[in-house]
C-alpha positions in Angstrom: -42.6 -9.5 30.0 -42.7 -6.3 28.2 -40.5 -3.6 29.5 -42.0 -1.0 31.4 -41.8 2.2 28.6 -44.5 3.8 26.4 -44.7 1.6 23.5 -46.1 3.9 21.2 -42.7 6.1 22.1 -40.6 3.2 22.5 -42.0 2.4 18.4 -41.7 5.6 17.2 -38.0 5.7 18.5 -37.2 2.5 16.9 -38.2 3.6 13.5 -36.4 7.1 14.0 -33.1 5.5 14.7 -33.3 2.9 11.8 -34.2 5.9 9.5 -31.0 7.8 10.5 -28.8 4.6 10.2 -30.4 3.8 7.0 -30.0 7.1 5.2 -26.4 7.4 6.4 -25.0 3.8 5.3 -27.0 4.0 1.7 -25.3 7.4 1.4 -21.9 6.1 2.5 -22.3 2.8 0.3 -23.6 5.0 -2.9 -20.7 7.2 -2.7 -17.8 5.3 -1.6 -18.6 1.3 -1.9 -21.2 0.9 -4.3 -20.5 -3.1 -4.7 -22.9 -6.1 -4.5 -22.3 -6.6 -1.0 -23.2 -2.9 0.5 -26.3 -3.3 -2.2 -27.8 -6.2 -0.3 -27.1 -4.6 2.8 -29.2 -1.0 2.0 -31.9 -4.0 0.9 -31.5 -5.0 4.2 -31.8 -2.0 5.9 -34.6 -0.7 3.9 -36.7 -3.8 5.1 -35.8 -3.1 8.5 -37.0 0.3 7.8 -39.9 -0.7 6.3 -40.9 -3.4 9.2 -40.3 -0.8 12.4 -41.7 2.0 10.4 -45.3 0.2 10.2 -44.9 -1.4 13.5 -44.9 2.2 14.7 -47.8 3.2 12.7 -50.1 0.7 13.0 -48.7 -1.2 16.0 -48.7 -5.1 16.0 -51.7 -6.5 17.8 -55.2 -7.6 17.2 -56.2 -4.3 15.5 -53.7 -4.5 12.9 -54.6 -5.3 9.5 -53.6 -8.5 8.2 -51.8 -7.3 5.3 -49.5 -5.1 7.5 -49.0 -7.8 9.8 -48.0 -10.0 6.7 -45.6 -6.9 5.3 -44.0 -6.4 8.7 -43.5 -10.4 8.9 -42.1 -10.0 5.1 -39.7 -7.2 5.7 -38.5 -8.1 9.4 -37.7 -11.8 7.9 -36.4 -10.3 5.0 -34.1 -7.8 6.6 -32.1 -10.0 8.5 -31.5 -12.6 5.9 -30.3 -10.1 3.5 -27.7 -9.4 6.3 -26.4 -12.9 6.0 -26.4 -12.9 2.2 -24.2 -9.5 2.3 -21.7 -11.3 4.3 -21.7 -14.4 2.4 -20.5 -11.8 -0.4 -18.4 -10.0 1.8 -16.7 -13.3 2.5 -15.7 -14.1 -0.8 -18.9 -16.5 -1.6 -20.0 -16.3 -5.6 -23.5 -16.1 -4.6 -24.9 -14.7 -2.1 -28.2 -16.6 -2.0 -30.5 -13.1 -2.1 -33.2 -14.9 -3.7 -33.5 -17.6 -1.4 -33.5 -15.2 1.5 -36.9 -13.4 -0.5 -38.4 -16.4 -1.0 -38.3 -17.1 2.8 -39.3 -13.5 3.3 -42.4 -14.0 1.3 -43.4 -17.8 3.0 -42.6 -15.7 6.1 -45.8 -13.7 5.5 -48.0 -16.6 4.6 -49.6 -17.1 7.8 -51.0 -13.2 7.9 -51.9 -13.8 4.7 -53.5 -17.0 4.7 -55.1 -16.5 8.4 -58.5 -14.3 7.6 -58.9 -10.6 8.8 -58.1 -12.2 12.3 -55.0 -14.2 12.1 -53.2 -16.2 14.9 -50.8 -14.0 16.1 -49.2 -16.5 18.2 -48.3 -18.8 14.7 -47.5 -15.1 13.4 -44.9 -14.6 16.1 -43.4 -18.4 15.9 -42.5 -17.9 12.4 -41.6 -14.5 12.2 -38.7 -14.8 15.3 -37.6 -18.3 14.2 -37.0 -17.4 10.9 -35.3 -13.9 11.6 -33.0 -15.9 14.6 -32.5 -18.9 12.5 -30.9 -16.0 10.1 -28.8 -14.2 12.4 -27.3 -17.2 13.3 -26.2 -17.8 10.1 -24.6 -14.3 9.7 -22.8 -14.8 12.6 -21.4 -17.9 11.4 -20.4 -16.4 8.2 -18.1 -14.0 10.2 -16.5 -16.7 11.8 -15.1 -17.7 8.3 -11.6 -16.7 6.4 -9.7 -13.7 8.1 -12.9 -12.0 9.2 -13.0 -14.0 12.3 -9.8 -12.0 13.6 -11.1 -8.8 13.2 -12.9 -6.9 16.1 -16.0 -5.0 14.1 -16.5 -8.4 12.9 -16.4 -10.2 16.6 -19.0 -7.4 17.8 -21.6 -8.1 15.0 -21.1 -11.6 15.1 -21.8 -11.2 19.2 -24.8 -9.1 18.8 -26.1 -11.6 16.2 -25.5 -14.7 17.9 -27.2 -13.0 21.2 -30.1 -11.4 19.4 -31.0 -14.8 17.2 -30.2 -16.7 20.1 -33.2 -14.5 22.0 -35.4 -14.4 19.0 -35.3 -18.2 18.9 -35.8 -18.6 22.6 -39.3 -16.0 22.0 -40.2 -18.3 19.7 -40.5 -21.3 21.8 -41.8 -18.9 24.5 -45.1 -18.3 22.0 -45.2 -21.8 20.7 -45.5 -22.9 24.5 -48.9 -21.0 24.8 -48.3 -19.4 28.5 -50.1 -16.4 28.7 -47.6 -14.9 31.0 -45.2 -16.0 28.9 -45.2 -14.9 25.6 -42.5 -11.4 25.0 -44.1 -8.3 24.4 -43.1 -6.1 21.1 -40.7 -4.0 23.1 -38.6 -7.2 23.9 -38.4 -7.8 20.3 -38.6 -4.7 18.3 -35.3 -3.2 20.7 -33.4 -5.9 19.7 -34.1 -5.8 16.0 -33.2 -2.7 16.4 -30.1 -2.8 17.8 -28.9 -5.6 15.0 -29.0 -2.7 12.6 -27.5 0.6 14.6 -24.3 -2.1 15.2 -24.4 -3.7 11.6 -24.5 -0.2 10.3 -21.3 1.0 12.1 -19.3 -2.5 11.9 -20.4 -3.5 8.3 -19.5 0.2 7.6 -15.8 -0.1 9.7 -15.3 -3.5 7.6 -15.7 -1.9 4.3 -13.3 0.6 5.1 -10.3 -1.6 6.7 -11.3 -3.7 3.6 -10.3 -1.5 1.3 -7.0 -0.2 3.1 -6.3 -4.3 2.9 -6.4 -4.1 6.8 -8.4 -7.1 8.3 -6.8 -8.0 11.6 -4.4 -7.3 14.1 -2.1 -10.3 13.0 1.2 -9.4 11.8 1.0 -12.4 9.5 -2.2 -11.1 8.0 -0.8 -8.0 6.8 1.6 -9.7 5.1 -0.7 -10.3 2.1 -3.3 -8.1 0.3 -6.5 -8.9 -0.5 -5.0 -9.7 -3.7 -2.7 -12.8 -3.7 0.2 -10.5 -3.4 2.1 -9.1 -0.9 1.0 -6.0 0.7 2.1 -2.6 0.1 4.4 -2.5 3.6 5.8 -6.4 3.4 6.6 -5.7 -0.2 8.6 -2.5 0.9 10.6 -5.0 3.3 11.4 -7.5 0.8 12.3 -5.7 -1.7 14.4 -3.5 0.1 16.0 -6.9 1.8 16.3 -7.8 -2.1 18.2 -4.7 -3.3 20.6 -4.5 -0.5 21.5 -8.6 -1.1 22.1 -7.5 -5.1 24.4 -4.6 -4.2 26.6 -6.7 -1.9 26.9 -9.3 -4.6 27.7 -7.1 -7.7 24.0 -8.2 -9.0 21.5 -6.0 -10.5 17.5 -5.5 -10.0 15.0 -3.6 -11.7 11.3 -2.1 -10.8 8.1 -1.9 -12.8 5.3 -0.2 -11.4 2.3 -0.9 -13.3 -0.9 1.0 -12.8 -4.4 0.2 -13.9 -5.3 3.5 -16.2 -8.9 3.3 -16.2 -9.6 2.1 -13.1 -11.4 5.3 -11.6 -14.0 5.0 -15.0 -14.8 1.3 -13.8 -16.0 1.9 -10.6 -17.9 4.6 -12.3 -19.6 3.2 -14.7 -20.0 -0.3 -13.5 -19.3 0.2 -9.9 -17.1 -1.2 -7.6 -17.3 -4.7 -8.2 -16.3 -4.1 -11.6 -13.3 -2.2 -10.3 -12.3 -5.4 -7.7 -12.9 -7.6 -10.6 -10.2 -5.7 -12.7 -7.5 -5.3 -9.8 -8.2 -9.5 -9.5 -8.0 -9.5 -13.5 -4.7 -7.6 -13.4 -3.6 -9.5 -10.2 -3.9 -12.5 -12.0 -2.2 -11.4 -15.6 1.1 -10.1 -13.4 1.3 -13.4 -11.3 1.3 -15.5 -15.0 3.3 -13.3 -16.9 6.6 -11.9 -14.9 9.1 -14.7 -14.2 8.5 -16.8 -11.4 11.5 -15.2 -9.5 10.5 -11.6 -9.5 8.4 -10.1 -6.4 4.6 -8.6 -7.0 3.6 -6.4 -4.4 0.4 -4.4 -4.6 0.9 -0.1 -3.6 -3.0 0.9 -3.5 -5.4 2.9 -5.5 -4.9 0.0 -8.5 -0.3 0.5 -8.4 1.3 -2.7 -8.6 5.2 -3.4 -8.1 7.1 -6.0 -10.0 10.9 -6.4 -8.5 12.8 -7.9 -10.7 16.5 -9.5 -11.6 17.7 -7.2 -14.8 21.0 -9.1 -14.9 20.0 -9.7 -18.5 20.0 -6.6 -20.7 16.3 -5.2 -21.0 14.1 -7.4 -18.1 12.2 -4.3 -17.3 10.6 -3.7 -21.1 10.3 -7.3 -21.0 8.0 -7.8 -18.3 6.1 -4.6 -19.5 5.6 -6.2 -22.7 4.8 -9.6 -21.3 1.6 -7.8 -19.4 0.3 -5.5 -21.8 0.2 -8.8 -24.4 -1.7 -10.8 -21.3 -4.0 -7.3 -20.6 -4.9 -7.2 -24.4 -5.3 -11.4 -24.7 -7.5 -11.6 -21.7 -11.1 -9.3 -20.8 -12.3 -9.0 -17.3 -15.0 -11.3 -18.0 -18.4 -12.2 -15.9 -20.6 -10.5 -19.0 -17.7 -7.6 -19.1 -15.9 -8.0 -22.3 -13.2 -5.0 -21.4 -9.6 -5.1 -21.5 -7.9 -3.2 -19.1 -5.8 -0.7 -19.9 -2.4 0.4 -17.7 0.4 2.5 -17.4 4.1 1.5 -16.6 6.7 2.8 -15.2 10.2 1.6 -14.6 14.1 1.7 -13.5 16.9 -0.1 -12.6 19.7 -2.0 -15.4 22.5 -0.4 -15.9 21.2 3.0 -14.3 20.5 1.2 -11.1 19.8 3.3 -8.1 21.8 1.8 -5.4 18.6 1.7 -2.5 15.2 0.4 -3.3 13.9 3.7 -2.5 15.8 4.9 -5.2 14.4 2.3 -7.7 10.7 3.6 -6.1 11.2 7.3 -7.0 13.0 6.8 -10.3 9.9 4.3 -11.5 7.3 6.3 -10.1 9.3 9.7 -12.0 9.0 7.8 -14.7 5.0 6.6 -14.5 4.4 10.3 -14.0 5.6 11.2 -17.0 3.8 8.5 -19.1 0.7 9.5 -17.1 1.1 13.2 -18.6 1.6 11.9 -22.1 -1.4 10.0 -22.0 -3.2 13.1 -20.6 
């Protein structure tokens, strides 16, 4: 059943094309999304790596020695169960179960290991395809959770996994049955191995991004909200404008805080950027329990958040600022980080209100600016 291609080629190929995907994403994740998520996925890739990579050096047959056939069953298990615990983080899970997954890895190599200088490469096969399929079935069903199952980089990795572990499984019971004719050859396996890593390294990669620009579908309803349980920078726009316009015609009287976290680009630096997600949650949650229930939170981007609120009473701007800084100084980030964050704040409206919301918007963000250049 093997496909009719040099295999040494076919190998060498493999291993070429997992190097260039792996550079690039551990690049990309070091640089722009250094979180625990894209950390478990360059573990994943470097497994992958490291299992085509000795696959083309040594090959996997009857020659190979038993402790690279037992490191290629380690890493290729390995690999794609790091996948699924970088999605289970991805999705919002606390833990992403990474230790499990290398404890699996590591049983995954026990038959090379425990099988003599000759093991049964048959048994060898069984595990090493069940396990890796029983795996990329379980990252696919991960994307099928929450949001992520609306959006299309999402719907083509969890295709590709659900094919690939699907096929994987189905070798498996091909070797287990014995048949001679049978039993898949390396390039039926190692191409699709391969090709669950060029596709996780562009869609996991696409993800991250639309993540971050709190994009995750092509539902009107989904852009309605953040990431953040607040509204998003566009539907906050609306309302607020809606808002504004409703206060003029009534004789009533709004005003706008932007509040912006101050040390939010030394975060991500120093702790990465789960400490900087953790902080815009922090913050998220501080502004949600401290401005009156009436007012309307919307997030802007690059840590700005909106507060829209009624200023009919004299001073409701200074007293919302002052309501978050006491909440930012009473309350650290937490999770073994015992920092309070900092902010900024900027605001208009009262008696000077601007008669458009876009007029609120430049007055308040006028006014952050100029806090922003006395803080240096």
């Amino acid at each position: 059943m093997d496909l009719d291609i040099d295999l040494t080629t076919l190998l060498v190929a493999c291993a070429l094309a997992l190097a260039t995907v792996t550079t690039v994403f551990t690049i990309t994740a070091a640089l722009r999304h250094n979180d625990e998520s894209n950390r478990t996925w360059v573990g994943a890739f470097a497994a992958a790596l490291c299992a085509t990579g000795l696959t083309a050096i040594y090959g996997l047959d009857r020659s190979t020695p038993a402790a690279v056939v037992a490191t290629i069953d380690a890493s290729w298990v390995f690999a794609t169960g790091a996948l699924w615990a970088g999605c289970r983080l991805l999705d919002g899970r606390r833990r992403s179960l990474i230790l499990v997954v290398l404890l699996v890895g590591l049983a995954a190599a026990a038959p090379a290991s425990l099988g003599g200088p000759d093991p049964d490469l048959d048994v060898v096969s069984i595990v090493r395809l069940g396990l890796s399929g029983f795996f990329a079935w379980l990252a696919a069903t991960e994307l099928m959770r929450g949001p992520m199952r609306l959006n299309l980089n999402a719907r083509i990795l969890q295709t590709t996994l659900l094919v690939v572990g699907g096929w994987f499984i189905a070798a498996a019971a091909l070797f287990a049955a014995g048949e001679d004719g049978g039993r898949p050859g390396q390039a039926s396996t190692i191409l699709p191995f391969t090709a669950i890593f060029v596709v996780a390294a562009i869609c996991l990669s696409a993800l991250r991004v639309e993540r971050s620009g709190n994009w995750w579908s092509v539902s009107v309803e989904s852009r309605r909200q953040s990431d953040l349980p607040v509204l998003a920078a566009e539907s906050f726009r609306e309302d607020a404008r809606d808002r504004v316009e409703r206060a003029a015609l009534t004789g009533g009287q709004v005003g706008l805080v932007l509040a912006e976290i101050s040390d939010l680009d030394e975060l991500n630096s120093a702790f990465g950027r789960d400490a900087g997600d953790r902080a815009l949650i922090h913050f998220t949650q501080v502004l949600r329990s401290h401005v009156p229930a009436s007012a309307l939170i919307g997030y802007l981007g690059a840590g700005r958040f909106a507060v829209l609120v009624d200023s009919a009473m004299s001073g409701a701007t200074a007293l919302v600022v002052s309501a978050v800084r006491t909440g930012l100084v009473e309350e650290s980030l937490g999770e073994r980080l015992e920092i309070r964050t900092g902010a900024r704040f900027g605001t208009s409206g009262g008696i000077q209100v601007a008669p458009t919301f876009e007029g609120l918007l430049a007055d308040a963000t006028a006014d952050l600016d100029r806090v922003r250049v006395l803080d240096g």
